[in-house]
C-alpha positions in Angstrom: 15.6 0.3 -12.6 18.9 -0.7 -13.4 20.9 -1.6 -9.8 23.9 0.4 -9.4 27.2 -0.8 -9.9 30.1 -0.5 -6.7 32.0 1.4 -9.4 29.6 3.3 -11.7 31.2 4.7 -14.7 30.9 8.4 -16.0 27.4 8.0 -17.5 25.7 6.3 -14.4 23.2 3.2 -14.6 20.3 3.4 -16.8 21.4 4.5 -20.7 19.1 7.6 -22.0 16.0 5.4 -23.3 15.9 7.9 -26.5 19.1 6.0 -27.6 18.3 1.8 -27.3 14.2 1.8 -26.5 12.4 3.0 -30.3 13.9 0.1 -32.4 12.6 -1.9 -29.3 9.0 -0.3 -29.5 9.0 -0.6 -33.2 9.2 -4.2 -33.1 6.7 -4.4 -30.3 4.7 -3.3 -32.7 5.2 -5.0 -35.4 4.5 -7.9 -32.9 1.3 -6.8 -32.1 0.2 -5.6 -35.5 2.0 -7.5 -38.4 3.1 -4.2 -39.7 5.7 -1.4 -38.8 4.3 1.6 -37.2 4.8 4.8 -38.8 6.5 6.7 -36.0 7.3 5.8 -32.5 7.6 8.9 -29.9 9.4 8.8 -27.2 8.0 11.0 -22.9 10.1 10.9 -20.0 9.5 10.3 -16.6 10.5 13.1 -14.2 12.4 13.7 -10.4 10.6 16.0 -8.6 14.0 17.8 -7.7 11.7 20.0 -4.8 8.4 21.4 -4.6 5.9 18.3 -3.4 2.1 19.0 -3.3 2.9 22.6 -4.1 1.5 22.1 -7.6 -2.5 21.7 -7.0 -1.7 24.2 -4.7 -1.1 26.7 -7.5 2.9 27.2 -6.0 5.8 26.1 -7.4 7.7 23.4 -8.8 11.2 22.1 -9.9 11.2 18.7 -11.8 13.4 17.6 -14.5 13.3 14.8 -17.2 14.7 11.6 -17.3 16.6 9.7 -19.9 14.0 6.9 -19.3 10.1 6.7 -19.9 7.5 5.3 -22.4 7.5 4.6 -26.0 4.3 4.9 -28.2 5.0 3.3 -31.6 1.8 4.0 -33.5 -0.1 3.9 -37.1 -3.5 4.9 -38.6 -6.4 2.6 -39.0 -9.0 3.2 -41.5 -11.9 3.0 -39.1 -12.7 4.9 -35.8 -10.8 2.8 -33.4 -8.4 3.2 -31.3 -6.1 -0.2 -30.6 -4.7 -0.6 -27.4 -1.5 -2.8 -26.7 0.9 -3.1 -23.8 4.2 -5.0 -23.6 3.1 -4.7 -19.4 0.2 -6.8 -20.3 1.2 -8.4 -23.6 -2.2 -11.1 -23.8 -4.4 -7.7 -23.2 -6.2 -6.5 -26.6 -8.4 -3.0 -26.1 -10.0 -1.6 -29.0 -12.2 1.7 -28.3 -14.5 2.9 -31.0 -13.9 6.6 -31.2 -17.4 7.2 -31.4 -17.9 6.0 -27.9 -15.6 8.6 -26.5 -16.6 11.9 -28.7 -20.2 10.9 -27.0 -18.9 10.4 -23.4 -19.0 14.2 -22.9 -18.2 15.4 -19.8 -19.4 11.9 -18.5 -16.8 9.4 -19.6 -16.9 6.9 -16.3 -19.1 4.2 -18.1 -16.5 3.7 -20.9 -13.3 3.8 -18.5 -14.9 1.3 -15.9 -14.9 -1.3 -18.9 -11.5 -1.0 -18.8 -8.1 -2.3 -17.5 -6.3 0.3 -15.8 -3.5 0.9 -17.9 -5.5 1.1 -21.0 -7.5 4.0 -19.5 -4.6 6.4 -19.7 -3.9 6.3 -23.4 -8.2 6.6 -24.4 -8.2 9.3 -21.6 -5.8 11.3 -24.0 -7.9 10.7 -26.7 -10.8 11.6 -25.2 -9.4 14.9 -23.7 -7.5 15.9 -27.0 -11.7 15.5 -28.7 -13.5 16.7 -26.0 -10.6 20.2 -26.6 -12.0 20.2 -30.2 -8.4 18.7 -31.7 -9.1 15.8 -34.4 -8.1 12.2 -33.5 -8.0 9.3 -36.0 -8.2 5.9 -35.8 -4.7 4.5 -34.5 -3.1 1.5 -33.2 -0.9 1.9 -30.7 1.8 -0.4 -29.2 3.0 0.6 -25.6 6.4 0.0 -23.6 8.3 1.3 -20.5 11.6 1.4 -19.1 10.1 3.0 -16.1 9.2 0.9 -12.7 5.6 1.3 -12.1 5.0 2.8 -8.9 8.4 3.7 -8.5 6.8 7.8 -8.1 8.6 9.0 -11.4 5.5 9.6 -12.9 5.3 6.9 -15.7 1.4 7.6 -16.1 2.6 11.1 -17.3 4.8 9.5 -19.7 2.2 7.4 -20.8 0.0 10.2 -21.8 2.4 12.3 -23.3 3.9 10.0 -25.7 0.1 9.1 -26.7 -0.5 12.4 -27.0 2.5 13.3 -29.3 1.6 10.2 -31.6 -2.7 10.8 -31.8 -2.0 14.7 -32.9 0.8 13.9 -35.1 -1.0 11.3 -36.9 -4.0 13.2 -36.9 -2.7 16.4 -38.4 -2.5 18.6 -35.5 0.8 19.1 -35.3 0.2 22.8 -34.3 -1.2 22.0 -30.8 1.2 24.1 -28.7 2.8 21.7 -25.8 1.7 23.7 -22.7 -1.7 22.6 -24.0 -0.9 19.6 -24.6 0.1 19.1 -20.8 -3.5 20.6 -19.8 -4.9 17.8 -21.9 -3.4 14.9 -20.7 -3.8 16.5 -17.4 -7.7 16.3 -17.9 -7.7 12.9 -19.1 -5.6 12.0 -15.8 -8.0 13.4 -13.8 -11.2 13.4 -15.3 -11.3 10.3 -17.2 -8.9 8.3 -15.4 -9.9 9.6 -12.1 -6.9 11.1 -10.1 -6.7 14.3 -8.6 -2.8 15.1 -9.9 -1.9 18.5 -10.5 -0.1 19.5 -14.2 3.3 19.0 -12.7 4.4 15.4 -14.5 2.4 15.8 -17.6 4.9 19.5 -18.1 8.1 18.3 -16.5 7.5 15.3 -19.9 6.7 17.7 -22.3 8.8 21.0 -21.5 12.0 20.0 -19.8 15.4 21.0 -21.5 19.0 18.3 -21.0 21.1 19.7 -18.1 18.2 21.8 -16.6 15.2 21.8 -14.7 11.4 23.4 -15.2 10.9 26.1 -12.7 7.1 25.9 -13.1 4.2 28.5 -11.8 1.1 25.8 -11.3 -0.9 29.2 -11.0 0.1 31.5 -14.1 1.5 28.1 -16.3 4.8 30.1 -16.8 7.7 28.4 -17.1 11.5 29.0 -17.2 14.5 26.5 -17.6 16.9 26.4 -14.7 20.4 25.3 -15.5 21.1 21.9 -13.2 23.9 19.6 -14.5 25.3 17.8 -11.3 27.1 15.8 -13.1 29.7 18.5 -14.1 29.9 19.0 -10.4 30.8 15.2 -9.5 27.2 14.9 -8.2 24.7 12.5 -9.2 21.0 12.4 -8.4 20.7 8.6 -6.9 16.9 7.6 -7.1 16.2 5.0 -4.7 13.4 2.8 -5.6 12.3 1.3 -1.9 10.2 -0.9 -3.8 7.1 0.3 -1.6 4.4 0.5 -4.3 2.2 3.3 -4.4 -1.8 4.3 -5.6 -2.1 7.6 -5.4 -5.6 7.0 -6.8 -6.2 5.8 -3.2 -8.0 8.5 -0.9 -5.2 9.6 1.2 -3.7 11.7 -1.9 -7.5 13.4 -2.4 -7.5 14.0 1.6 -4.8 16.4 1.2 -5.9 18.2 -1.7 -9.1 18.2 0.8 -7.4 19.8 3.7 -5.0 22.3 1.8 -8.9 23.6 -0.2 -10.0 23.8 3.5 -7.1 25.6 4.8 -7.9 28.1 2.2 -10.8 28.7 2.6 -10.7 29.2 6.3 -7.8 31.7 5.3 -10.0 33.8 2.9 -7.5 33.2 0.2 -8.5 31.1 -3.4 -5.4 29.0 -3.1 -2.3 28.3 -0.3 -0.1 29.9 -3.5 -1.7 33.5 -1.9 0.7 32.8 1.6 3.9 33.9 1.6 4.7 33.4 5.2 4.3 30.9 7.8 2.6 33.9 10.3 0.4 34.3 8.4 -1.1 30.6 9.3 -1.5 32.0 12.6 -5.6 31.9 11.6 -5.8 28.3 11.3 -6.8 26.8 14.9 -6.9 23.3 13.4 -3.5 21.5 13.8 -3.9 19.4 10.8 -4.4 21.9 8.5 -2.0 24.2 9.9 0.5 21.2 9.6 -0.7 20.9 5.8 -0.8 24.4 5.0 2.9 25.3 6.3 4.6 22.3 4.2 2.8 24.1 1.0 4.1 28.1 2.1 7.8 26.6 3.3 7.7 24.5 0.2 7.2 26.9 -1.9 10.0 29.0 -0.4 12.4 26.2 -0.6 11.7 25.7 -4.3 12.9 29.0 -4.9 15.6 29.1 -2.7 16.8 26.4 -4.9 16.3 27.7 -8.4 18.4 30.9 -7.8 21.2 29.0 -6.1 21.3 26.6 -9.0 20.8 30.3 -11.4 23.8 32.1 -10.1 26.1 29.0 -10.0 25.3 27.9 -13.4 23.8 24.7 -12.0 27.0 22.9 -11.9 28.8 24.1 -8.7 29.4 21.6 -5.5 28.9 24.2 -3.0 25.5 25.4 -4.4 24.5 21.7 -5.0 25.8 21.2 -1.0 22.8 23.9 -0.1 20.6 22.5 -2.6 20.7 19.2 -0.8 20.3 20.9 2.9 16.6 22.3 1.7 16.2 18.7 0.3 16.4 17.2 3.3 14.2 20.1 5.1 11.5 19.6 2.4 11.6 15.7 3.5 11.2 16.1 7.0 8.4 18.7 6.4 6.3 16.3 4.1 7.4 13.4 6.4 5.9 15.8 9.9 3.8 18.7 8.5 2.5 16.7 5.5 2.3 12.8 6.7 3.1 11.4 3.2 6.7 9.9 3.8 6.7 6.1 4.3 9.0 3.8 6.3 11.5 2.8 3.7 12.1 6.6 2.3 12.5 7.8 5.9 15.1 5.4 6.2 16.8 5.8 2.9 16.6 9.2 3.5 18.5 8.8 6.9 20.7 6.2 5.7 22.0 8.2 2.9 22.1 11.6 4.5 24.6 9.9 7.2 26.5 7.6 4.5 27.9 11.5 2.8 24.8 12.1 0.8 24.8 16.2 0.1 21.1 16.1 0.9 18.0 13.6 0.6 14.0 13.7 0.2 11.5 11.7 -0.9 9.9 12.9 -4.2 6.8 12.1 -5.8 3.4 12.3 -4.1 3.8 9.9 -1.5 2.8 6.9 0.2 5.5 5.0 -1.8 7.7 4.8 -4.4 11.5 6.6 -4.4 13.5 9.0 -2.6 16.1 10.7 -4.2 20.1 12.2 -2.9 22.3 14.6 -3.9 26.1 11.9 -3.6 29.2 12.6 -4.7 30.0 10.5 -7.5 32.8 8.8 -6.2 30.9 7.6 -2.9 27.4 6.5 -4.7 28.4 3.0 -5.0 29.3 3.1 -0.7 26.0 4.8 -0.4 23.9 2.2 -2.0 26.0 -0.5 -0.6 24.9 0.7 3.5 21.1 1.1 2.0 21.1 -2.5 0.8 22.1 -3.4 4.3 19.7 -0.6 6.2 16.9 -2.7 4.1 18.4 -5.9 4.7 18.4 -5.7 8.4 14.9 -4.5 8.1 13.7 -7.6 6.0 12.7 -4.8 3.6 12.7 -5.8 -0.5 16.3 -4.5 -1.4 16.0 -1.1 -3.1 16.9 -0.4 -6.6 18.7 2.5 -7.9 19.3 4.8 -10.8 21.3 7.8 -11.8 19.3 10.1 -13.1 20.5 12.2 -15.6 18.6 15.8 -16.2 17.2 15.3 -20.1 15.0 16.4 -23.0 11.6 16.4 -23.3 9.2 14.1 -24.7 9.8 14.1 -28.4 9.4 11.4 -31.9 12.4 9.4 -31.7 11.3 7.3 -34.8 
């Protein structure tokens, strides 16, 4: 992330990747492969804006794009392999026969334990988009990122959708629709990579409109674009990197999915998405899962509290974006109390910012690490990030790192 200034101007830290990273992919590339790559596409990471662990619970969400993410600069092969390369790991050389992965099946765990973790997202895609019945050719395929891993803005998403863009391009099937395209990398995520996300990240990469946000129905798939342009409000969405690193492949993450499945269940309902109100908890005699189950139903409620106060303002009024950042700070202390996924260093950035003039502030992602994010006035976000350096400072805590995010397009070739 790029540190923010005392005195940000207009456009915030961190240009839109789309404009200065493709030439920089290209040459990766090139690099890697003596050659230039044919096209180089381009998937955002994403802020959770509100709606956390709401989305494998069939609820709702609210992310939006960033200007930053992952490049994929690609070309065909003519054999059956795909060629892996990583500017993250640039003395790492993976080469996957296709043929391997068409016969993996339902069964791919053999192939992905051979190999390093990053290069298990990009033949996870491939291995989704054949096991779908789509044609993939034999590509090399150069990687970067502008986006801290770790960091909770959902640079594994990226990852997969830019690979995803390049394999069916270059493989003729342009015509895959992208709301399929997010189930697929989806599957790869969790089937071949092996963690239990929802289809929030791999959407909120491949759907997301400039100057809006994805209201998004994890049960139906429907989708609607909600106008959110803080900027034209003198508001700025701070990420705050509290450089705690997170693995949501760890089991923590699959406990929850765990307990909200049990919570159902006990309720007699096929997903936490079927309550509506906190009452109707009142048949859960286990704490824990009533803890678990009320962050999903409030959750949810807060999500679309927010979409129809951004709706009715136009997504650009102070006032609105003042009530925005109230339920932002609720949804925080639920997923902090009722969910247990907060950590130390959001809690406190949370805090920190909340008292510093912050409009409102949460953690986002799934937890365990990673960023928060606040709703600032732009002319206070320097004094903001100043009196988080010194909260972390007088904690011996690494000193955070911070970005304006910008609401942005989705994934897309940039080359």
């Amino acid at each position: 992330m790029t540190p923010v200034p005392s005195d940000p101007g207009p456009g915030g830290a961190g240009p839109d990747a789309r404009r200065d990273f493709p030439a920089q992919g290209a040459r990766w590339f090139a690099e890697c492969f003596g050659q230039e790559p044919e096209g180089v596409w381009f998937a955002p990471g994403r802020v959770n804006l509100i709606g956390e662990h709401t989305d494998y619970n069939e609820g709702f969400v609210l992310p939006f794009a960033l200007g930053q993410g992952v490049v994929a600069a690609a070309a065909p092969r003519h054999d059956d392999v795909l060629a892996l390369r990583t500017r993250r790991e640039p003395d790492a050389v993976v080469d996957v026969p296709l043929k391997l992965l068409r016969a993996a099946g339902a069964s791919p765990g053999e192939i992905r334990d051979g190999m390093p973790g990053w290069a298990r997202y990009p033949a996870g895609v491939a291995w989704s988009l054949l096991a779908a019945g789509h044609p993939v050719q034999g590509v090399n395929l150069a990687i970067d990122s502008c986006l801290a891993d770790g960091a909770g803005l959902s640079s594994s998403a990226a990852l997969e959708c830019s690979v995803a863009l390049a394999l069916t391009e270059l493989s003729g099937a342009v015509d895959v629709a992208r709301p399929e395209l997010a189930r697929s990398t989806r599957r790869a995520e969790n089937e071949f990579v092996g963690v239990p996300s929802g289809i929030m990240d791999q959407s909120a990469s491949l759907l997301c409109r400039a100057d809006h946000a994805l209201l998004l129905d994890c049960q139906s798939l429907e989708s609607s674009q909600v106008p959110f342009d803080p900027v034209a409000a003198g508001v700025r969405v701070l990420v705050i990197d509290t450089r705690a690193k997170h693995e949501l492949a760890a089991g923590e993450y699959g406990k929850r999915q765990a307990e909200c499945h049990e919570a159902a269940q006990r309720l007699g309902v096929p997903s936490l998405r079927a309550v509506t109100d906190v009452s109707e908890l009142a048949a859960l005699d286990d704490p824990v899962l009533y803890r678990r189950a009320r962050h999903v139903v409030t959750d949810n409620q807060r999500v679309q509290k927010v979409a129809a106060l951004l709706r009715s303002t136009h997504g650009n009024d102070v006032h609105a974006l003042a009530e925005v950042g109230a339920l932002l700070t609720e949804s925080h202390a639920s997923l902090r109390d009722d969910f247990e996924v907060s950590w130390p260093e959001a809690d406190v950035a949370v805090d920190v910012a909340v008292e510093a003039g912050a409009l409102g502030a949460r953690m986002t992602g799934g937890g365990f690490g990673g960023s928060a994010i606040a709703l600032v006035p732009e002319t206070d976000t320097g004094q903001i990030a100043s009196e988080l350096r010194a909260a972390y400072a007088d904690r011996g805590w690494n000193e955070p790192e911070f970005m304006n995010a910008v609401p942005s397009d989705a994934a897309q070739r940039v080359l």
